[in-house]
C-alpha positions, 0 to 999 in steps of 0.5 A: 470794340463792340459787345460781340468782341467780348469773350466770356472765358478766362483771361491772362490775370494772374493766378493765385494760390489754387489757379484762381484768379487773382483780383486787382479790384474787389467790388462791394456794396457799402450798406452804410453809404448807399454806395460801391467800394472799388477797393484793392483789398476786402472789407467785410464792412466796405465804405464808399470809395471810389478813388480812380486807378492811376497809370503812369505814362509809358507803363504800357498794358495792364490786365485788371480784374474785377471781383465782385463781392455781393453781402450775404444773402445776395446773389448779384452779379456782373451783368451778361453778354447777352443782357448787354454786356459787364461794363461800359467805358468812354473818355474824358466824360463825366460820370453821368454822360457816360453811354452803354457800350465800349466807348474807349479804346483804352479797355479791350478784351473784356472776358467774364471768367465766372459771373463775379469775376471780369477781367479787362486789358488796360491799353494805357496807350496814346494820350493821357486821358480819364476813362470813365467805365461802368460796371454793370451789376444785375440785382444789385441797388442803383447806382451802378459802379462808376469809377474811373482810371486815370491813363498817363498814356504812352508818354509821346503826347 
């Protein structure tokens, strides 16, 4: 999928209390560590930890969305369609080979639902695989998010 099959709107996630949606990941920025927090819970003083995602094979799709929590003062947020799009994935790469861009058939339909929450559908289809992404945050310190998710995929492979 490329950047132009990216919708800026709402997606599936869940809701939570209020019709807001409900974050799987919130995005913070460790001060102490020069470094993200990718993490399933807020931390009002986040560490480093980027632990990947892990998908058991024949689990099928899941939606994940990302919250992005920038400190006090900041006014960061998630890179815009037409600045090149909030995230960039490919395959069985390492962090640092990973190119711009929608590489992977594993992350589809990224959708921004405001400008610190993005939602992205988890294929978790074919083979088992690691998906490096990216997310592109503006204004915010290099570098830029790198975790990954670990895919079990369908299970036939």
């Amino acid at each position: 999928m490329g950047d132009a099959e990216m919708m800026e709107a709402p997606g599936n996630a869940e809701k939570g209390c209020g019709g807001s949606l409900r974050p799987s990941l919130y995005v913070q920025w460790s001060k102490e560590d020069d470094d993200w927090s990718v993490d399933t819970s807020p931390s009002p003083r986040p560490k480093k930890k980027l632990k990947p995602l892990l998908y058991e094979p024949a689990t099928g799709p899941h939606e994940i969305t990302f919250e992005l929590r920038p400190p006090a003062g900041e006014t960061w947020k998630f890179r815009s369609l037409a600045n090149g799009g909030p995230i960039s994935t490919q395959d069985n790469c390492d962090c640092h080979d990973l190119k711009d861009g929608m590489n992977s058939d594993q992350l589809q339909d990224p959708r921004l639902a405001s400008d610190k929450v993005l939602t992205v559908t988890n294929a978790n289809d074919g083979s088992a695989r690691l998906v490096r992404y990216k997310l592109h945050i503006e204004g915010a310190p290099s570098p830029e998010c790198d975790p990954a998710i670990l895919n079990g995929g369908s299970g036939n492979h």
